[in-house]
N, C-alpha and C positions, 0 to 999 in steps of 0.2 A: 892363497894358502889352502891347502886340503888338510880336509880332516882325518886324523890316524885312528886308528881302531884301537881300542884300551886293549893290552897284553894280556894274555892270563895271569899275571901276578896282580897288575892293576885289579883286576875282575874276582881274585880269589880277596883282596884286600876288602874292597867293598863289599861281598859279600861278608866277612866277618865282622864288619863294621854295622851292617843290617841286620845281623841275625837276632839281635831281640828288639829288634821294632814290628811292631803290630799298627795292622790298619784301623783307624780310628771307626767306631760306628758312624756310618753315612747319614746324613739327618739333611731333610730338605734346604737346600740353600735358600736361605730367606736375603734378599737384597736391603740394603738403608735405606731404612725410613727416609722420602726428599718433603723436606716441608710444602704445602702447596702452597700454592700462590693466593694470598689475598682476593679475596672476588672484586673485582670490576664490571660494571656495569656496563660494557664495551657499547652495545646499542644505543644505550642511553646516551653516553657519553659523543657516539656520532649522528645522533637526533639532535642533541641540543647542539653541540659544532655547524650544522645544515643550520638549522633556524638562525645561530648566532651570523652565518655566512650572508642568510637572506636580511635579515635585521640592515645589514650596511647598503644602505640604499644611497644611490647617491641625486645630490640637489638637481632641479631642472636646469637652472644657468646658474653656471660658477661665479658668476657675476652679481648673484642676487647675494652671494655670503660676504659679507663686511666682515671682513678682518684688519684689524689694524695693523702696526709694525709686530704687537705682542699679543700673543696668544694665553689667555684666563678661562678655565671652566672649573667650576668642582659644585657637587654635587651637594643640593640642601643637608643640613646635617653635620657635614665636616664637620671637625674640628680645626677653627682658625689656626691654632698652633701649627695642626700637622703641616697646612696649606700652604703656612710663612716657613717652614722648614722644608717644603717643594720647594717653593719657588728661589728658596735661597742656594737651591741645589744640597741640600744638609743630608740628607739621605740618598743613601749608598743606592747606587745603578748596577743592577743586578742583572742587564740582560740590552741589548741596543739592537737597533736595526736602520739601515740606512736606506733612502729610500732614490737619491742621487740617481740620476742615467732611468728613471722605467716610467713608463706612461703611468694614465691615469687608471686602467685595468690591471696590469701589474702590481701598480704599487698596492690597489684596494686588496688583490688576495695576500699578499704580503704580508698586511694589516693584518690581516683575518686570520692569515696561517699562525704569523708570530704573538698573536692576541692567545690565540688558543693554544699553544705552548707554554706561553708564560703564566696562562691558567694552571695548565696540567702539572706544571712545575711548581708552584705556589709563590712563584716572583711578586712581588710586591711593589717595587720601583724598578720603570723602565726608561731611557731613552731612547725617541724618535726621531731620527734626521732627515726631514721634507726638504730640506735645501731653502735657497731664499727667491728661487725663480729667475737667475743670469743667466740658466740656460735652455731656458722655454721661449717658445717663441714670443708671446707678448712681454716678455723680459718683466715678468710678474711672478709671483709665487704660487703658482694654481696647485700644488701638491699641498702647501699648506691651507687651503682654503680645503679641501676635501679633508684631508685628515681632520681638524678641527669638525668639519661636520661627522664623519663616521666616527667618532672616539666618542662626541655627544652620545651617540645610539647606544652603546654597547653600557649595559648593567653595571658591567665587571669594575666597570674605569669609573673611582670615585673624583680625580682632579687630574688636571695636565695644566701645564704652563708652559709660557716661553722658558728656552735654557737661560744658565749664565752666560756671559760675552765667551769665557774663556770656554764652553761647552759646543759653540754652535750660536748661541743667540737667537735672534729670531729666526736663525735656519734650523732649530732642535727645537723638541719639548720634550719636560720632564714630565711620564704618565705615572699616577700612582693608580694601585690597584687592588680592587678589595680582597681581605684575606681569605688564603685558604680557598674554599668552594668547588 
C-alpha cells in the first residue's frame, strides 16, 4: 500500500480545525523520577562467598568419616522443637538440589554455589540428595560422607538430618538454615 497525499480539502479542513491552537510554552523535559536500587554491598557480599568457598575443605580419607545408615548434626542452641520438626520433615522445602551422576569436585561447588543462593534468597529449609552410593565404585555412599563433613563447616547451616523414607532417606537431608543474614 502507498501512501496518498491529503487533497486540498483534506488540508484546508485541518487547517480550520488548527487555527485556534497555540503552542504550549517549551519547559525542559524532565524524565521520572526511577526509584534507585537499594545499596548492596556487592564486594562484601563476594568476599564472604570466597571465604565461604575456601571454608569447605574437605577430609584427608573419606574413610576416616563414620557415618552411619542416618545422618544427625544441628548446631548447640537449637531448639529441640525446631529439630524434631526437621527431622519429621514438618517444615516446608523451599529450594532442593540433587547431587546424583557428579564426582566428588562437582558436587563440592554445587554445595557452595546452591549454599550461597539459598543465602542470598533467605531460604530457610532445604533438601539435599547425595544419593545412597549404588553407583560409586566401592558401592558405598562417599557423596554422603563429604556432604555431612562440609555442611558441619558452613555457619549458615543450623541442623541437617537424614530425609523421610518417602523423601529420599538416607539418600537426602533435610538442611535447615539460619535466618535472614
Amino acid at each position: 500500500m502507498s501512501k496518498k497525499s491529503p487533497d486540498k480539502e483534506e488540508l484546508e479542513l485541518f487547517r480550520q480545525a488548527m487555527q485556534d491552537v497555540r503552542r504550549l510554552q517549551s519547559e525542559p523535559r524532565q524524565r521520572p523520577a526511577r526509584p534507585k536500587p537499594t545499596p548492596r554491598p556487592r564486594q562484601r557480599e563476594l568476599d564472604e562467598a570466597a571465604v565461604l568457598d575456601e571454608m569447605l575443605s574437605d577430609p584427608v580419607h573419606p574413610e576416616d568419616l563414620e557415618t552411619g545408615e542416618e545422618l544427625l548434626f544441628a548446631r548447640t542452641g537449637l531448639q529441640h522443637k525446631l529439630l524434631k520438626r526437621l527431622r519429621r520433615g514438618e517444615l516446608a522445602i523451599e529450594a532442593e538440589l540433587d547431587l546424583h551422576g557428579l564426582f566428588r569436585v562437582e558436587a563440592r561447588e554445587a554445595v557452595v554455589s546452591f549454599l550461597n543462593e539459598c543465602r542470598q534468597n533467605r531460604v530457610r529449609c532445604v533438601r539435599i540428595v547425595h544419593g545412597k552410593g549404588h553407583g560409586s565404585e566401592q558401592k558405598r555412599p562417599v557423596l554422603k560422607q563429604y556432604v555431612n563433613h562440609w555442611l558441619q563447616q558452613r555457619d549458615e547451616i543450623l541442623a541437617f538430618c537424614s530425609a523421610r523414607p518417602v523423601d529420599g532417606g538416607s539418600g537426602a537431608i533435610y538442611v535447615l538454615l539460619k535466618r535472614g543474614s
